[in-house]
C-alpha positions as CSV (number, residue, x, y, z in Angstrom):
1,X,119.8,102.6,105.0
2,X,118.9,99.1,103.9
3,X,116.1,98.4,101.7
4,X,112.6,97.5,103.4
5,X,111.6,94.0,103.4
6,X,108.1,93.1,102.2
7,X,106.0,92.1,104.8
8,X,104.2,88.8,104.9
9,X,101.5,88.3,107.0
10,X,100.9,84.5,108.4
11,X,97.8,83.5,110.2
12,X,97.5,80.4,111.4
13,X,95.9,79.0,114.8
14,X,98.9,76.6,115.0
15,X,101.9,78.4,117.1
16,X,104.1,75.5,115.7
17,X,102.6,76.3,112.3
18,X,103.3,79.8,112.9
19,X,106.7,79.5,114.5
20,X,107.9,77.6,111.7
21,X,106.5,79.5,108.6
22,X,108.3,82.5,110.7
23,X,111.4,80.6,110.5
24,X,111.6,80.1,106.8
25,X,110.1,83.4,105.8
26,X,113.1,85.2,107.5
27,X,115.6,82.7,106.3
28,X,114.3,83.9,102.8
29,X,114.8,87.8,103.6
30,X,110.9,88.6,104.4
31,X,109.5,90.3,107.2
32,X,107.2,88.5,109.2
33,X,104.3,89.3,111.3
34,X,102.3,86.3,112.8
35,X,99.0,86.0,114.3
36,X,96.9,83.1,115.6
37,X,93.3,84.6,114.2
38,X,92.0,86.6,111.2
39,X,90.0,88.6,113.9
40,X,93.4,89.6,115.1
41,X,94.7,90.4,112.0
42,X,91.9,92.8,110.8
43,X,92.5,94.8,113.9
44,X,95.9,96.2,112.6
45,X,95.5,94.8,108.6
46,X,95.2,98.8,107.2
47,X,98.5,99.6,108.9
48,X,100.7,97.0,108.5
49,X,101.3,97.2,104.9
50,X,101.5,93.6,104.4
51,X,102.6,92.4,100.7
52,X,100.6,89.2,100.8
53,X,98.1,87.2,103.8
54,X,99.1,83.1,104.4
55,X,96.4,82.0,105.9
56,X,95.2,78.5,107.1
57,X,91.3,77.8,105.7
58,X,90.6,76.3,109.1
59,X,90.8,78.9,112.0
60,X,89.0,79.2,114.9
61,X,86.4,81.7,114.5
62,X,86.3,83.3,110.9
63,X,88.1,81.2,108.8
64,X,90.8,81.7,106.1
65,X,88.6,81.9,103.1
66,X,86.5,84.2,105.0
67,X,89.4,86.9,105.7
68,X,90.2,86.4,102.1
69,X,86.7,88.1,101.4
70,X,86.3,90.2,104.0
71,X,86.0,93.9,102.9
72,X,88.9,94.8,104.6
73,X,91.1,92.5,102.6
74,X,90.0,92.9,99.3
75,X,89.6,96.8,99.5
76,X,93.7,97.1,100.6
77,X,94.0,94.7,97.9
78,X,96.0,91.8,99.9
79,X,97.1,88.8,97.8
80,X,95.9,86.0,99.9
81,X,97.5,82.2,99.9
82,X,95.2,79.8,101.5
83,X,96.8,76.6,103.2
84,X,94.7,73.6,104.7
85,X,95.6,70.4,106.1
86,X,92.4,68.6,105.2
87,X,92.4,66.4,101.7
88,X,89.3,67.8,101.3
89,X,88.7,69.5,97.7
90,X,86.0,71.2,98.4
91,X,88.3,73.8,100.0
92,X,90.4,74.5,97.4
93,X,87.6,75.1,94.6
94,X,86.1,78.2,96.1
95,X,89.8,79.1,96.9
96,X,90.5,79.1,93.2
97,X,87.3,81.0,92.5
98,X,88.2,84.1,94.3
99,X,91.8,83.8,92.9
100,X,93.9,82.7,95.8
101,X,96.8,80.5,95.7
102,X,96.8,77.5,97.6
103,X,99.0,74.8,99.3
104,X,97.6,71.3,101.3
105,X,100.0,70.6,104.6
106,X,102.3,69.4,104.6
107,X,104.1,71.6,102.0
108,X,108.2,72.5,101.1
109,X,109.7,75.5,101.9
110,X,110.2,76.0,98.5
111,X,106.3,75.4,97.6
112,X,105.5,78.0,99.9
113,X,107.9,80.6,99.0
114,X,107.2,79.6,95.3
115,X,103.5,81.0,96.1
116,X,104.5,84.0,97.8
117,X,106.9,84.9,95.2
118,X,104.3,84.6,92.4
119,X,101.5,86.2,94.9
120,X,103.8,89.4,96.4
121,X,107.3,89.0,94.5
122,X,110.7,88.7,96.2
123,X,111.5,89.5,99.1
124,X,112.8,93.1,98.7
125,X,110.5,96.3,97.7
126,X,109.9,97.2,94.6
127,X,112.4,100.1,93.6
128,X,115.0,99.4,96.3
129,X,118.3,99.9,95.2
């Protein structure tokens, strides 16, 4: 049997934004579960055994830095990596505050993956052969 894939859970309110970061996640050997809301998200978050949450701060609804706090979240201990689109700073300082990496659209593949390897590691589980 091969070994599991980590499982990286993108939430964005963008299906482009979604379909995309899908795109590059599995070109890089991750699993990949996508949703368009943190609301949907916390519905199946304590079974899905995600490694790390992408999230963009501006959803509909509860935003990203929001989930990241939410009780859920921090008691299954999910890395969470924040993404915006807005030049604003004032997202990223509270971002930084409760720990969470961070990346301003447009970003590279390889910024993104760069964050989720530091955040959740590579792409295969710990102790697979």
């Amino acid at each position: 049997m091969p070994p599991e894939r980590k499982l990286i859970a993108v939430i964005d309110d963008d299906a482009t934004i979604r379909k995309s970061l899908e795109r590059v996640l599995h070109a890089s050997g991750y699993r990949c579960e996508s949703f368009a809301s943190a609301e949907e998200f916390l519905l199946v978050a304590s079974v899905c055994r995600a490694a790390c949450v992408v999230a963009d701060i501006g959803l509909d609804g509860m935003s990203g830095l929001e989930l990241a706090l939410h009780p859920k979240v921090v008691d299954l201990g999910l890395p969470v990596i924040l993404m915006t689109g807005s030049p604003d700073p004032m997202f990223e300082i509270p971002a930084r505050e409760i720990g969470a990496a961070f990346l301003f659209k447009p970003f590279t593949s390889e910024q993104l993956l760069e964050a989720i390897v530091d955040t959740a590691g590579a792409p295969i589980a710990d102790g697979a052969p």
